[in-house]
N, C-alpha and C positions, 0 to 999 in steps of 0.2 A: 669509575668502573663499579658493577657492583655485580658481589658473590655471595653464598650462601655457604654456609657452615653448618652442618647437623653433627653436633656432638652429645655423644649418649655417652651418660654416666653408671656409675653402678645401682645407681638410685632414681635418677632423671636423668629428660633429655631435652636438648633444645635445639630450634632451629634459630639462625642468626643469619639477618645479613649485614654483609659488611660492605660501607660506601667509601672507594678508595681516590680522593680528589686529588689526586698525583704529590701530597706531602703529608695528610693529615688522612686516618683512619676513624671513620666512624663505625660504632654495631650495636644492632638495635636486635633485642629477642623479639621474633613476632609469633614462635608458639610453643611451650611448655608443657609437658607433659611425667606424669610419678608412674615407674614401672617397677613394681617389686617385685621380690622374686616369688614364684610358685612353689606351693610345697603339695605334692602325689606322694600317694603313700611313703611317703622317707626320703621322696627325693627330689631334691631342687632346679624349676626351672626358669628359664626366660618365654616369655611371651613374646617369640622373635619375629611371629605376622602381626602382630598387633604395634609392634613397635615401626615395623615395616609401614603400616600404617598409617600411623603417627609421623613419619617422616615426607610420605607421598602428601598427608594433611599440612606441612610447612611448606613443602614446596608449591603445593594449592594455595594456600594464603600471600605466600611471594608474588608469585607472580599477576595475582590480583590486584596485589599492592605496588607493583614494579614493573615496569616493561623492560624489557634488553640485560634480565640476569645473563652474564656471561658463563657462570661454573658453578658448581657446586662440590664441596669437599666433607669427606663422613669418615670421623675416628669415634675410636671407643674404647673401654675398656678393653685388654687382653684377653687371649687363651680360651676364649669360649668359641665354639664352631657349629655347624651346621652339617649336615653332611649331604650331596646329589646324589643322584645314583646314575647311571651311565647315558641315562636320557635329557641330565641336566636335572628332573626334580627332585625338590627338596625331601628327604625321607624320613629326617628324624627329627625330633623336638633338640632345642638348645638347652644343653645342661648348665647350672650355674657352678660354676667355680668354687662355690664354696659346698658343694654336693658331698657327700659321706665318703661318695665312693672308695676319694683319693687315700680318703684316710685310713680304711678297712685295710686297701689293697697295699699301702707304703713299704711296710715289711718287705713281704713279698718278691716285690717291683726291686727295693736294693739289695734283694738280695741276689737278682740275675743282672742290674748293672748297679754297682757302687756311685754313693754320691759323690766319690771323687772324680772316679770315671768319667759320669755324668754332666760335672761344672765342668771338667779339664776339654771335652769337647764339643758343649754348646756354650760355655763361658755365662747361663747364666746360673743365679740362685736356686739351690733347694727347694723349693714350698709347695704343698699339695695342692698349687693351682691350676700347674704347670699342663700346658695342653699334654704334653708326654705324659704325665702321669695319670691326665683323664683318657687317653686311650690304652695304657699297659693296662690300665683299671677296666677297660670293656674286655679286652681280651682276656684278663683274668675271670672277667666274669660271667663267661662265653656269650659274648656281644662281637666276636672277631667275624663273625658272618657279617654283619652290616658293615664293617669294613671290607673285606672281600668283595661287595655285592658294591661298596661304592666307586660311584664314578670321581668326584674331587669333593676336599676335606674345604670348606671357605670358613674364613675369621670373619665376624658378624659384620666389620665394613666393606669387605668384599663381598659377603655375600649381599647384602642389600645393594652394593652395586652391580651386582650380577641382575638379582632381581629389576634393578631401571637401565640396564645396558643391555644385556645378555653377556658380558663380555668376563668372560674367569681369567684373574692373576691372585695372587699375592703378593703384598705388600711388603715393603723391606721390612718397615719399624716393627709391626705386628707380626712376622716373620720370627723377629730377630728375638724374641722372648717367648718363644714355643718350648722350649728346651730343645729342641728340635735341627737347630740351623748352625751352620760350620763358620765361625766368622771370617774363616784365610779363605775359604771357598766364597763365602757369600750365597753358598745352597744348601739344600739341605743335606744334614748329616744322616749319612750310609752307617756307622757306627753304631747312633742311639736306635734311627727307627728297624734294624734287621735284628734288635734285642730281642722285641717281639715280631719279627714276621708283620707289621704292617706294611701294607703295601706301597710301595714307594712314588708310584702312579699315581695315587688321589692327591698326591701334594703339587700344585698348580706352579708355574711357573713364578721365580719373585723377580719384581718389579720395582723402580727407587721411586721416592716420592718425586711428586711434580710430573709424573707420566699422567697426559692425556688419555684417559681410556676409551673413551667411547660419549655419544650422547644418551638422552635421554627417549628408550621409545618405549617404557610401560607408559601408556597414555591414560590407561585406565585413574579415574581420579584427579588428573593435571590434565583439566581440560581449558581451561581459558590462561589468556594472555602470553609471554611467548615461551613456547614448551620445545625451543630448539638451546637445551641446555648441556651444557658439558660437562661430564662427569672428569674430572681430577684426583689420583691417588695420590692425597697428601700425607701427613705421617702420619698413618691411620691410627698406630698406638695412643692413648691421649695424653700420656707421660710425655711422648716424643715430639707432640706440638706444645705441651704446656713450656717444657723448657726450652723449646725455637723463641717466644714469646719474653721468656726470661730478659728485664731492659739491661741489669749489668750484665748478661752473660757468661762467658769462662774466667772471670777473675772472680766469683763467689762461689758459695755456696748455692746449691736452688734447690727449695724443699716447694714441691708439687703440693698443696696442702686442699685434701677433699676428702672425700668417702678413705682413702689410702693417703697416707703421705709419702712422698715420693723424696727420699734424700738424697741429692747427688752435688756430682763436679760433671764438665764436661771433660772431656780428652780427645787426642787427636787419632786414637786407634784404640782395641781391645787389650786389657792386663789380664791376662788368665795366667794363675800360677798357684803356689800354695798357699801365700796369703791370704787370696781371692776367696779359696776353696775354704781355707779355716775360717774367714772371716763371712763366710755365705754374702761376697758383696759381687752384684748383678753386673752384664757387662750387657748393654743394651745397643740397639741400632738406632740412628738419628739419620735426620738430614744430613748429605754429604760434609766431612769433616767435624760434625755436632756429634759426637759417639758417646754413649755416657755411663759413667761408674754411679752405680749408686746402691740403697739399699729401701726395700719396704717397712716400711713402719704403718701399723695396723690403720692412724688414725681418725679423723673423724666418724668414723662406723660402730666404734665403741658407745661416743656420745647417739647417733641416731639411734641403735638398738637401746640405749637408757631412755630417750625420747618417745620407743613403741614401746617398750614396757610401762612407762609412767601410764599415757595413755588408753593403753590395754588397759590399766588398773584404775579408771578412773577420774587423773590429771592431764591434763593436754598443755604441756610446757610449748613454748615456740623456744628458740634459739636465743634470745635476747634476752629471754626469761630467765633460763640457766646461766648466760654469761652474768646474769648481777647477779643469780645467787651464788655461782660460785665464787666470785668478787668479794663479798660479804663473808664466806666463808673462811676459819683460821689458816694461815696460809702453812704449808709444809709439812703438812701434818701424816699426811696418807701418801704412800707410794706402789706401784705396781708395775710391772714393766707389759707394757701396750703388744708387745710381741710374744707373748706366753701362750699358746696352743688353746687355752680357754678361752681366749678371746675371739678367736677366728668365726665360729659359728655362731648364730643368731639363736636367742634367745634367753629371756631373763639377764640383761646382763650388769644389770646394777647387785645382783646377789652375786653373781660372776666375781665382779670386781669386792664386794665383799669379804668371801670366800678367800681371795687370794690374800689378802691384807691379813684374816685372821692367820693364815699357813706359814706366812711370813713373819709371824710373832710381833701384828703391829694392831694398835688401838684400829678398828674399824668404824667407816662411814656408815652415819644414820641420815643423812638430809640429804635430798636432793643435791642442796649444792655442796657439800662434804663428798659426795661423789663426783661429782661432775667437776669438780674443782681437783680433785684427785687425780683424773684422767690428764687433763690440760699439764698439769705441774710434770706429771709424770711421761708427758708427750715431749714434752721442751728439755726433759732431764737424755731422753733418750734419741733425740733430735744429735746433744752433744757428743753423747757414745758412738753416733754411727760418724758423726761428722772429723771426731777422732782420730778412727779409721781410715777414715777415705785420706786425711793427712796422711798418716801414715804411707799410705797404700803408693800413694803421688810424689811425696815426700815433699809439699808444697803446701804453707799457711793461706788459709782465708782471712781475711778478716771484715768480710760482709756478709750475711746471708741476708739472698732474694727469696721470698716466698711469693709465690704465685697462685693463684685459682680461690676458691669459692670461699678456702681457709683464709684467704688472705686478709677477709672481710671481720676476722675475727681477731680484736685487739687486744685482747686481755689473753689468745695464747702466744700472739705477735712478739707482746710484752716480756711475758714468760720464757719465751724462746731466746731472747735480747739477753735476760738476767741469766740464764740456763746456759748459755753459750759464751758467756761476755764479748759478744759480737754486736754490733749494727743489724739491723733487722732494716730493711725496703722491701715493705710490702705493693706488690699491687703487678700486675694486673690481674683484678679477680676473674674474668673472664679470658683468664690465659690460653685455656686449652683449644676455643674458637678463633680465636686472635693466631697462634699459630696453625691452621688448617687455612686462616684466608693471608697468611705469608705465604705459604708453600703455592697457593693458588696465585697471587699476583707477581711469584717466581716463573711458575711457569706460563706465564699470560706476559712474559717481558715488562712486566709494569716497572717491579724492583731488579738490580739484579743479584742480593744476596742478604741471608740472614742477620749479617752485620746491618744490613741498612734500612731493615726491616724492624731490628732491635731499634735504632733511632727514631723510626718513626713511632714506636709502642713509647718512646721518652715523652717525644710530643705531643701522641694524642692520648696518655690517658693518666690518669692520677696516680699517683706513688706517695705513700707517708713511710716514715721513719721512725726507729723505734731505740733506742740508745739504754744501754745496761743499766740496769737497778740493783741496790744491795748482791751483789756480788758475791760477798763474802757469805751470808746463809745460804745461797744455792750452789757454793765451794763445799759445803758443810753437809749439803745435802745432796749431792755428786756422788763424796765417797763411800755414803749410806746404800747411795744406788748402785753404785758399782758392785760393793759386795755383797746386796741382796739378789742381782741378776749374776753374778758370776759364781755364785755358792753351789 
């Protein structure tokens, strides 16, 4: 059988198909493409017809290259939308998530619903990314006419599947981290969105992964070879396919490891309570019975923003570059904690991370790899804090972490993470996040019939390496240095 996968990152996107010969999965990237974010006078967007684009361009190339695609499935990052208006067209530009707005308005926003409030009825995390807080943010900023005036809100993989079906739902998984949706209801919450008077109408019906939606009739651009394709709402969040993808599953650890790293367990239902709330740890939607606790950690975006700065300024580091010089660099020297409010926003962020090191009363990074090597140590230090936690939280020992996705290709933070946690580290599948968008597809195509047997087949067809604890005892030593420089 064979399917297609478009998954768009925060950074890129790819099209995939995947060849499924009833035991063994094959996936081959057939087009790639870098979408940064837009910056208009102060404020941050997505290039969402171009990327729309870009996607009608894979499915062109597919099926030039393939005859008898059965489906095609498109996740993506969270909480960013699009908004119709009552005729179906698109009205607005897509804001990015990491936009000013949230930030200006945050005060504001808790101070007419509390972040207690907040966690205690959509169960997830705090963060200024949160769709909720990019719309109390238009209303505060008298932007509530374009809500008023719209017809339905879509999350960028519904909306491009609107755009090649015509067909409006939302999605569970990308639902399910709106701040926005009830998890004992499974709809959305009457609570958060009547805070501000948004209107309860633009929010589309949600729908579980694995629903058949519709086919394919933008024709425009997909004109040769067979364009009788099936669109599939798989778990469009890409947190929510990368850990479906995960080979150990609920007995480890699974850190999502890309532009965000994604720390979690899975669990059998939602913990929302005051732990959850003190400990800002997220309670997300998955695949039926995959529900997952976890938390955000900023990372790989630190290093990329290091990479457009070097760049900007002259040097043009690739990734390979950094990992040996940070290699070479003295080990445990520099700390900073990767979730600090400085980080979040793009620009200059090697001075960023400097900056913090001096505030924090610690010798500061001059080299490249003195930074860059600083992030990595201090990614795997804070890997352990969240994973802590989630013990806590479950009241149940790991003692494996799987990291999965693009991070996974990266050994020396693999490593790091191994000595940082004194755990076992299996890495791999680095192309997680595709690999679970064509499970949820060959679920609903009766090929497989369940995530368990889809995790087997990710054993079988794709490479995993192993990573076993180093000197223990200095990154014990350098733990409770961390600890009480984030806890001070």
């Amino acid at each position: 059988m064979k399917l297609l996968a478009f998954d768009l990152g925060a950074s890129s996107g790819k099209t995939y198909i995947g060849n499924f010969t009833g035991e063994v999965l094959g996936l081959e990237v057939i087009h790639r493409f870098n979408h940064p974010q837009i910056c208009i006078h102060d404020e941050l967007f997505w290039n969402s017809i171009g990327i729309y684009d870009y996607l009608k361009t894979g499915i062109e190339i597919a099926v030039q290259k393939e005859k008898n695609i059965s489906s095609i499935g498109i996740d993506s990052f969270s909480n960013d939308f699009g908004l119709l208006d009552k005729a179906g067209r698109l009205v607005t530009q897509v804001h990015c998530y990491r936009d000013e707005r949230t930030k200006r308005n945050a005060s504001k926003i808790y101070s007419m619903i509390s972040k207690e409030k907040l966690h205690k009825l959509g169960g997830n995390q705090n963060a200024l990314f949160g769709t909720f807080m990019q719309l109390a943010s238009m209303c505060l900023e008298k932007q509530a006419y374009l809500l008023e005036g719209a017809g339905k809100l879509l999350f960028l993989p519904d909306l491009f599947i609107y755009f090649l079906t015509g067909k409006i739902n939302s999605e569970y998984t990308i639902s399910s981290v709106s701040q926005m949706m009830d998890f004992q209801q499974g709809d959305w919450s009457k609570g958060i969105i009547d805070t501000f008077a948004i209107p309860r109408r633009i929010f589309p019906v949600i729908i579980q992964p694995g629903t058949k939606v519709g086919r394919i009739i933008d024709r425009q651009g997909i004109e040769n070879g067979n364009r009788d394709i099936e669109v599939v709402a798989v778990c469009e969040h890409d947190t929510a396919s990368a850990f479906l993808a995960a080979p150990m599953g609920d007995d480890s650890i699974i850190i999502s490891s890309g532009t965000w790293s994604l720390v979690g367990v899975e669990a059998s239902s939602p913990i929302i309570n005051d732990f959850t709330y003190l400990h800002n740890i997220a309670n997300e939607g998955g695949y039926q019975g995959h529900h997952r606790l976890l938390k955000n950690v900023m990372g790989l975006w630190i290093i990329q923003e290091c990479q457009r700065y070097f760049k900007e300024n002259g040097t043009e580091y690739s990734i390979e570059s950094l990992i040996a010089l940070a290699a070479s660099a003295e080990q445990l020297r520099f700390m900073i904690n990767p979730n600090d409010a400085k980080f979040f926003s793009p620009g200059n962020m090697p001075e960023k991370i400097i900056t913090y090191c001096r505030e924090h009363g610690q010798a500061t990074p001059e080299t490249p790899g003195e930074i860059i090597r600083c992030v990595f140590e201090s990614l795997a230090l804070h890997y352990r804090y969240v994973i802590e936690e989630l013990e806590k939280l479950t009241n149940k020992k790991y003692s494996k972490i799987n990291i999965v996705g693009g991070g996974s290709m990266n050994q020396i933070l693999n490593q790091y993470t191994a000595n940082a946690t004194k755990r076992k580290v299996i890495a791999g599948p680095n192309e997680a996040t595709a690999i679970g968008n064509l499970l949820v597809q060959l679920i609903a195509h009766n090929e497989i019939n369940s995530v368990e047997e889809g995790r087997q087949i990710v054993r079988t067809s794709f490479k995993l390496n192993e990573f076993e604890p180093e000197g223990s005892a200095l990154w014990d030593d350098q733990y409770e240095l961390y600890i009480q420089m984030i806890e001070k």
